[in-house]
C-alpha positions in Angstrom: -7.2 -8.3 -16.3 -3.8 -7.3 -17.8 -1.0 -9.7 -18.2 3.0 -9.6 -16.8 5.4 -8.4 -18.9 9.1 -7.5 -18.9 8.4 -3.9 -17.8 5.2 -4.7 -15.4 7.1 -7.8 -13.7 10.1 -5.0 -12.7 7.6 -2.4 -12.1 7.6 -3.1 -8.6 10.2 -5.2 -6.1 7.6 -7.1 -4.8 6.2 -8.6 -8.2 9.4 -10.8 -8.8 8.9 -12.2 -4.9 5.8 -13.3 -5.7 6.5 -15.0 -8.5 9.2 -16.6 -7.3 7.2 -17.9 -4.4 4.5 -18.9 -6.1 7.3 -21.3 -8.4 8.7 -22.5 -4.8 4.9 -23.4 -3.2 3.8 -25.0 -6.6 1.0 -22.7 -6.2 -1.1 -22.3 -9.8 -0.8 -19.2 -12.3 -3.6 -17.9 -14.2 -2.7 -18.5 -17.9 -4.1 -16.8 -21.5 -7.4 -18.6 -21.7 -8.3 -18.5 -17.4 -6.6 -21.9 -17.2 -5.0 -22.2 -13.9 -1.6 -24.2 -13.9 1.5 -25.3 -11.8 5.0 -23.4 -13.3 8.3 -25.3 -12.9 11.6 -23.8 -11.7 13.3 -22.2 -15.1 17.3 -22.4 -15.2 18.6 -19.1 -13.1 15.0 -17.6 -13.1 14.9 -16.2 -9.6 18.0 -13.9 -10.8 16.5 -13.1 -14.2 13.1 -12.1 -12.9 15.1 -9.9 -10.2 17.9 -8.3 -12.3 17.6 -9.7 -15.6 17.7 -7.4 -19.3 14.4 -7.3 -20.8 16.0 -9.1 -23.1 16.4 -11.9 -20.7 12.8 -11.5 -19.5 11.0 -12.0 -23.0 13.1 -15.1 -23.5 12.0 -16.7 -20.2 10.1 -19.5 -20.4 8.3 -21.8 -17.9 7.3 -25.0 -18.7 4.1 -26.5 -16.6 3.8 -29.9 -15.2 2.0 -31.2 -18.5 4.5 -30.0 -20.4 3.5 -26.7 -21.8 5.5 -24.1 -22.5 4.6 -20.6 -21.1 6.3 -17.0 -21.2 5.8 -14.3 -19.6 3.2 -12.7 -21.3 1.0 -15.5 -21.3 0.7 -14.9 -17.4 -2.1 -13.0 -16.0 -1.9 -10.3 -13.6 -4.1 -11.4 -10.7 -4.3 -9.8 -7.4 -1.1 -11.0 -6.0 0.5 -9.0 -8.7 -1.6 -5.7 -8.4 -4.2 -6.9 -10.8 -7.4 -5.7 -9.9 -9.4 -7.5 -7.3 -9.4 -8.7 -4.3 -5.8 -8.7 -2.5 -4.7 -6.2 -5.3 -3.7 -3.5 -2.2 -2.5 -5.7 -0.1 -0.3 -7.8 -2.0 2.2 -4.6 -1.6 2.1 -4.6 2.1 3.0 -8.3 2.3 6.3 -7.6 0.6 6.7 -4.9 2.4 6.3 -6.3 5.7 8.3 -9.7 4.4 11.4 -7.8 3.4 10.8 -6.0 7.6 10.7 -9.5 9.1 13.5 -10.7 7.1 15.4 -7.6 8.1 14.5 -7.7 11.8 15.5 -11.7 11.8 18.7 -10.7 10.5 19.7 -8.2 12.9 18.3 -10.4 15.7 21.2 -12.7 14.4 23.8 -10.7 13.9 23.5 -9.0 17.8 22.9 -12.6 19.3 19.8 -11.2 20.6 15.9 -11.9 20.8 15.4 -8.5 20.4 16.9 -5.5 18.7 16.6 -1.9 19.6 14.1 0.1 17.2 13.9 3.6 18.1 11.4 6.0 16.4 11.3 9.6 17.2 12.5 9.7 20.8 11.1 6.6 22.3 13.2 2.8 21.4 11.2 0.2 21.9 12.7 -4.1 21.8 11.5 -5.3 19.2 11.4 -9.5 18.3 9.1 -9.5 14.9 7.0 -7.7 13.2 3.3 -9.1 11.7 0.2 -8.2 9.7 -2.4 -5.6 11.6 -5.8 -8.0 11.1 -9.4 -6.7 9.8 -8.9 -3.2 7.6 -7.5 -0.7 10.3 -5.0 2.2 9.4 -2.0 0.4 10.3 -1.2 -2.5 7.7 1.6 -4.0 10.1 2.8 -3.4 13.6 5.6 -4.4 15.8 5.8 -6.7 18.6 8.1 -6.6 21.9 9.0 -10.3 23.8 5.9 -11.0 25.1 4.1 -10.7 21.9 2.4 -7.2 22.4 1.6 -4.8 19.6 3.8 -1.6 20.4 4.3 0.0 17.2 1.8 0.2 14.5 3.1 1.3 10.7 0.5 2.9 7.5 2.5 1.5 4.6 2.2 2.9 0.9 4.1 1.6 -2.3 5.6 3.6 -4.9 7.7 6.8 -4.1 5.4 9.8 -5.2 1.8 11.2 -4.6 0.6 10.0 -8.1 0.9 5.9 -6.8 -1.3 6.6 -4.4 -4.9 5.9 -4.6 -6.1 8.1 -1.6 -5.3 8.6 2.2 -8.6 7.2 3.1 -12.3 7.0 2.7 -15.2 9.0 4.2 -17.5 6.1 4.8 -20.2 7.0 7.7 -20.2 3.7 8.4 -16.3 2.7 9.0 -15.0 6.4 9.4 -17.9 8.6 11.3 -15.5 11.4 12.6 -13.9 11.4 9.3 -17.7 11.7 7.5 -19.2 13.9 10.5 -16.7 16.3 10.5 -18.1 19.9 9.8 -15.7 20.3 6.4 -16.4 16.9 5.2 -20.1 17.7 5.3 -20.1 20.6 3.6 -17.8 19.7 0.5 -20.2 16.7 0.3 -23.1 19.2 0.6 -21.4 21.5 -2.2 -20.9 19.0 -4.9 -24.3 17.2 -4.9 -25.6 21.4 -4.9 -23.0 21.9 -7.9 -23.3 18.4 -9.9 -27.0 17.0 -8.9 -26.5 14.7 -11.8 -23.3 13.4 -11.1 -19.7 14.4 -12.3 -19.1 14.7 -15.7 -17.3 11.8 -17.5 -12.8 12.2 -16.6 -13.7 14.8 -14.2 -12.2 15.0 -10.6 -12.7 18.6 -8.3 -11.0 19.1 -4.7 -11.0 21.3 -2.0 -8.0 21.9 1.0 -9.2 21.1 4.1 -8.2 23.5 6.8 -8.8 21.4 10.0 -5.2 20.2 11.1 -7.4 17.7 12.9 -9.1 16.2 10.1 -5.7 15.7 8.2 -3.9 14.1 10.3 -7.1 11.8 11.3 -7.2 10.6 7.4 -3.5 9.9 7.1 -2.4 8.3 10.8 -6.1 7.1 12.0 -9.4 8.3 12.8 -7.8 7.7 16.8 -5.6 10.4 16.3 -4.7 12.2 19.0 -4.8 9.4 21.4 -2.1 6.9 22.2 -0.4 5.4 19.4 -3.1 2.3 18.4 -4.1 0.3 15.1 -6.2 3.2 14.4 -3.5 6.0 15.1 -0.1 5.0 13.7 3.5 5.1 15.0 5.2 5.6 11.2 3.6 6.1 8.1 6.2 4.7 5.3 5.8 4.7 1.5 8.3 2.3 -0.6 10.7 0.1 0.4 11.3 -0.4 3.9 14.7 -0.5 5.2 16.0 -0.9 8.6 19.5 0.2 9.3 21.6 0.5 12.7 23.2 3.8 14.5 24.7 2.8 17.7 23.4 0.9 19.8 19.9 1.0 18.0 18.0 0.5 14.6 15.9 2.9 13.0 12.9 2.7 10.2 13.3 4.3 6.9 11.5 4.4 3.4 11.6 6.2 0.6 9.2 8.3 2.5 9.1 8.5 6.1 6.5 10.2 8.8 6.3 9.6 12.3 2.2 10.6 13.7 2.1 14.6 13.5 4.1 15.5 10.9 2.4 18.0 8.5 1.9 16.5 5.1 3.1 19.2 2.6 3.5 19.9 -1.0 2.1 17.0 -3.5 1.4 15.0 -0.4 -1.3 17.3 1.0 -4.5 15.9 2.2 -7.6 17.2 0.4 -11.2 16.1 -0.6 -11.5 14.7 -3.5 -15.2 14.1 -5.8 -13.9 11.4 -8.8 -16.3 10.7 -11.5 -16.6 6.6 -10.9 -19.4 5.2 -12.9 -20.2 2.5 -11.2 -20.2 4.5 -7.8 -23.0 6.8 -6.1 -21.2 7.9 -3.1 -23.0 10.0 -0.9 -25.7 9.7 -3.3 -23.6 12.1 -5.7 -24.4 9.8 -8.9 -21.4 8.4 -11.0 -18.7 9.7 -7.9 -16.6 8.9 -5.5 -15.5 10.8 -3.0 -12.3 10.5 -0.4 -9.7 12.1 0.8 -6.2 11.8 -0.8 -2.8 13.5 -2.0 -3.4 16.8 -3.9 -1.0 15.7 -6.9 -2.5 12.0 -6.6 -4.5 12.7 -9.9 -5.3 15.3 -12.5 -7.3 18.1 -11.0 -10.0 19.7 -13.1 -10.5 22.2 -10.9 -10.5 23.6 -7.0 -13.7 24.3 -5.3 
């Protein structure tokens, strides 16, 4: 795995939150070396990590409880940080869904209420907090009313254009069956094992537009889509920052990008199959490939088939 530097600990809003958290818990860093050890509170780090120079970055240092100096490039990008691994994709959506909590508490303060009004599209709902969606759904978080229940569900994203996106979803026949049993999906899986029966070549990715409406919107609000609004057919689909601001009487949701369930995804955003050459992948049994569904200008397209 990489390591943090000036530019990668800035390279995202969440990356300084976690670090800063992980100083506050006394929870263990991944040195140089895969040594594990316990950071101490720097003078004004929290605001340097947030809004400090580079300058000020590169001459951070952290000293651990035996008494070793460390700087930031001697920390290791795990997970938390969007290293890969485990809890690399989801370490985004906790911010995320932090900085909506945080947001929501403060409103709830401000109007001397338990609740706030949060209206999306043409229905307000009362909200009191918002949590983590369990298990690997489509919607990362979701919104609760007083009593607890689940009334909106949000698809969250980072970044702010197709290319930080890794796909809209998978085609697994195990965990998306309408997705994999749909008529198109079959045949562009049919097509490219007929076209490449060894595999993609090496830095080679091919697509194809899917025409069914259907099957879009399926991939980028839930494979329930169509139904009522559910874990596995979003309310909102959001990518970057979420921010919550108030118009009357009521609050609404907004991102850098912001969808509520139904809205046609255009332009770089457009849903399409995508075969990747993955070497350590045989999806579909196309050798060396992987194959989803994601934004058109996600990655380099060798060519449309």
């Amino acid at each position: 795995m990489a390591n943090l530097s000036a530019k990668e600990i800035r390279k995202y809003d969440y990356r300084p939150e976690v670090f800063i958290k992980k100083i506050k818990e006394g929870s263990p860093f991944e040195v140089k070396g895969g040594k594990k050890v316990v950071l101490l509170p720097a003078k004004n780090y929290d605001k340097i990590l947030r809004s400090g120079t580079p300058m000020q970055l590169n001459e951070l240092r952290f000293v651990s409880k035996s008494g070793d100096a460390y700087k930031l490039t001697d920390v290791v990008k795990t997970p938390e940080f969007g290293g890969k691994g485990e809890g690399a994709s989801t370490a985004k959506e906790d911010a995320a869904l932090k900085s909506l909590r945080d947001q929501i508490r403060v409103a709830k303060k401000k109007d001397g209420s338990a609740t706030i009004n949060i209206r999306i599209g043409s229905a307000t709902y009362k909200i009191s907090d918002a949590e983590s969606t369990p298990g690997t759904p489509k919607s990362d978080f979701h919104l609760l009313d007083s009593d607890g229940n689940e009334v909106v569900w949000i698809s969250h994203k980072d970044g702010s254009t197709p290319k930080d996106f890794q796909q809209w979803g998978g085609m697994s026949a195990s965990k998306e069956p309408k997705i994999y049993n749909h008529p198109e999906s079959q045949k562009f899986i049919k097509d490219v094992l007929s076209m490449y029966p060894n595999g993609l070549p090496s830095a080679t990715t091919i697509a194809r537009r899917i025409r069914s409406s259907e099957l879009k919107n399926m991939t980028v609000y839930g494979n329930q889509y169509g139904g009522n609004y559910s874990r596995q057919n979003v309310t909102l689909m959001l990518q970057g920052s979420v921010n919550l601001s108030k118009t009357g009487s009521s609050y609404r949701i907004t991102a850098t990008h912001t969808h509520l369930n139904g809205d046609e995804m255009g332009g770089g955003y457009e849903p399409v199959f995508m075969a990747i050459y993955k070497g350590d992948r045989s999806d579909f049994g196309i050798k060396g490939t992987r194959v989803v569904i994601a934004p058109i200008e996600s990655r380099k397209i060798k060519g449309m088939v």
